[in-house]
Backbone as CSV, one residue per row, in Angstrom:
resi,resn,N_x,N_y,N_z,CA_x,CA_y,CA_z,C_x,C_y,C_z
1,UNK,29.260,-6.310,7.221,29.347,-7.146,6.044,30.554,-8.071,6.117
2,UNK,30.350,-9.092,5.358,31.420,-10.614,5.447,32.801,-9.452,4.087
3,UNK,33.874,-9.551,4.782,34.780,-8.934,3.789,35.704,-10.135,3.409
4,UNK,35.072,-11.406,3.619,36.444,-12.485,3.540,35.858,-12.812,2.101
5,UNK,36.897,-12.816,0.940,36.447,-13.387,-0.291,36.605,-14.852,-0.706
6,UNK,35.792,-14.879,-1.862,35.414,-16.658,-1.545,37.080,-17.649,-2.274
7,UNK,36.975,-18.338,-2.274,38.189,-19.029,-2.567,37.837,-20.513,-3.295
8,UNK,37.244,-20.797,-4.457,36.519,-21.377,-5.082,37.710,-22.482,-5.230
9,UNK,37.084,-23.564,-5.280,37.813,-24.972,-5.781,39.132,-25.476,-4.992
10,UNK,40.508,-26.000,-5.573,41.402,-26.430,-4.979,42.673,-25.957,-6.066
11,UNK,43.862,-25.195,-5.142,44.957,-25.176,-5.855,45.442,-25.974,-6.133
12,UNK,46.132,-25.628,-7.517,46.553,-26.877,-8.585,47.937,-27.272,-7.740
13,UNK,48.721,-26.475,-6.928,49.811,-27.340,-5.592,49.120,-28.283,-5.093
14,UNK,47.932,-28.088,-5.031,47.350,-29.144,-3.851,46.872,-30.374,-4.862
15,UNK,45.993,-30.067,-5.785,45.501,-30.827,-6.407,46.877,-32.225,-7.092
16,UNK,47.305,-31.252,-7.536,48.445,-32.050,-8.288,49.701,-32.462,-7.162
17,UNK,49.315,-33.524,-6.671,49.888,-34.437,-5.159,49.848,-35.505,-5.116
18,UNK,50.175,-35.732,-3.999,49.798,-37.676,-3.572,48.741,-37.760,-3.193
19,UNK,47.932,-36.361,-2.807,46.803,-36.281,-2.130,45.423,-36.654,-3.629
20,UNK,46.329,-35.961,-4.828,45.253,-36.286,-5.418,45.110,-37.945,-6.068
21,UNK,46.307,-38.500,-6.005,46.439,-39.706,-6.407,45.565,-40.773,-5.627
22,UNK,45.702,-40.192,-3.900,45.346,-41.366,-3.067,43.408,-40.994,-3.108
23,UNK,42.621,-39.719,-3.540,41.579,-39.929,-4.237,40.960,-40.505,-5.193
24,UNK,42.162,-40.938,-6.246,41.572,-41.237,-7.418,41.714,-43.339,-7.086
25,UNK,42.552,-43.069,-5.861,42.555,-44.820,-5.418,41.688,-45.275,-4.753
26,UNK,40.828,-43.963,-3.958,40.107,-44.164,-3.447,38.559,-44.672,-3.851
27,UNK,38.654,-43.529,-5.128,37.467,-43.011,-5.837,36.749,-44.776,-6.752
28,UNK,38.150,-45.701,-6.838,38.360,-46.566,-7.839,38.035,-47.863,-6.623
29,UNK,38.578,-47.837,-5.784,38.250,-48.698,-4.775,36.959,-49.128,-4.360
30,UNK,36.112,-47.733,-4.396,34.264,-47.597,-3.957,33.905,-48.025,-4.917
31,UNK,34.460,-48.457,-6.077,33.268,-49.341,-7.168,32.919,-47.917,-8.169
32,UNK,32.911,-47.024,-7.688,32.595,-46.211,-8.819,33.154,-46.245,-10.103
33,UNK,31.971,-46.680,-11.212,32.411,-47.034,-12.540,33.161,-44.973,-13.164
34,UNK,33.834,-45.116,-13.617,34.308,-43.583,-14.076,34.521,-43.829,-15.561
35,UNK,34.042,-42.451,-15.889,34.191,-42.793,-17.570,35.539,-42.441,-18.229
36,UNK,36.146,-43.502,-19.517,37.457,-43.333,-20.174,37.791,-41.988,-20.237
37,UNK,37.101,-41.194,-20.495,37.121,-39.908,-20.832,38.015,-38.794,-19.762
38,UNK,37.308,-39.619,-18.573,37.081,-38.612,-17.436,38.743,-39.037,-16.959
39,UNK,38.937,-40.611,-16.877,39.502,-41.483,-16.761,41.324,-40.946,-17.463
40,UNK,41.019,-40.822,-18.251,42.517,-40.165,-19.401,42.601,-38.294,-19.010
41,UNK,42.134,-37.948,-18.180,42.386,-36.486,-17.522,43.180,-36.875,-16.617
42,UNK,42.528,-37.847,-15.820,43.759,-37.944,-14.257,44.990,-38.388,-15.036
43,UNK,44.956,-39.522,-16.290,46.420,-39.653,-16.525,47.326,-38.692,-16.937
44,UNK,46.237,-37.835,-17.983,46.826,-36.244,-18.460,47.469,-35.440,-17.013
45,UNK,46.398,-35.466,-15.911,47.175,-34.409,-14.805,48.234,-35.466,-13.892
46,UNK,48.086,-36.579,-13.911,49.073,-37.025,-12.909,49.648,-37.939,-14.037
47,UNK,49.740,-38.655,-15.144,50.944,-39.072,-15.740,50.873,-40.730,-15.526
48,UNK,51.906,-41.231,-15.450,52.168,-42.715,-15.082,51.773,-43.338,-14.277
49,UNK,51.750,-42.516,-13.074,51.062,-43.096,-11.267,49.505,-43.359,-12.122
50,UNK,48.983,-42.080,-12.471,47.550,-42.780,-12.648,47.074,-43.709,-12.989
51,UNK,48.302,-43.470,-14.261,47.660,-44.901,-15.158,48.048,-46.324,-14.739
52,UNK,49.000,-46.184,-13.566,49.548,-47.560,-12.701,47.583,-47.920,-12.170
53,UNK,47.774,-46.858,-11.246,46.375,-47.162,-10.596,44.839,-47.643,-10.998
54,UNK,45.121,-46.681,-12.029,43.461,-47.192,-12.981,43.501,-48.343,-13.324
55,UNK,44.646,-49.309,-14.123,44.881,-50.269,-14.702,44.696,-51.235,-13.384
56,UNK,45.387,-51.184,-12.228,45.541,-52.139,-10.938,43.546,-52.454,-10.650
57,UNK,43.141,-51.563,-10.813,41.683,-51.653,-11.022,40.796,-52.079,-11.986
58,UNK,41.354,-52.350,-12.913,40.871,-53.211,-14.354,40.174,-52.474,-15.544
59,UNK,40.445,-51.224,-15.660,40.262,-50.678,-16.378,41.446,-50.720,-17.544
60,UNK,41.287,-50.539,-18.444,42.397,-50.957,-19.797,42.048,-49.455,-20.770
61,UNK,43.254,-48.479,-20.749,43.378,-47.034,-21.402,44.426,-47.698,-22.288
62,UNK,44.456,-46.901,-23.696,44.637,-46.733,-24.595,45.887,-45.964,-24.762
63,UNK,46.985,-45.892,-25.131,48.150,-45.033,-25.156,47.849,-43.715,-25.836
């Protein structure tokens, strides 16, 4: 039997990075429309950088 246990998703060390920033530049770059909603979480988890980035992309958030 497999005794290795599963390890679901991504640690929040990892997540919360440059690594996750340079996704969400990425994510914004491919044209993918993302919703305000979804949009004001990355600023909630990453802060100012995000909202540099989203905005450089033409999206307009709300304080």
């Amino acid at each position: 039997m497999n005794e290795k246990k599963p390890a679901p998703g991504v640690l929040r060390d990892n997540r919360i990075s440059n690594d996750g920033l340079a996704r969400l530049r990425k994510q914004l770059a491919s044209g993918v429309r993302i919703s305000k909603p979804v949009l004001m979480q990355w600023v909630k988890r990453y802060g100012d950088s995000a909202r540099d980035i989203i905005e450089q992309h033409g999206y307009q958030l709300e304080e």
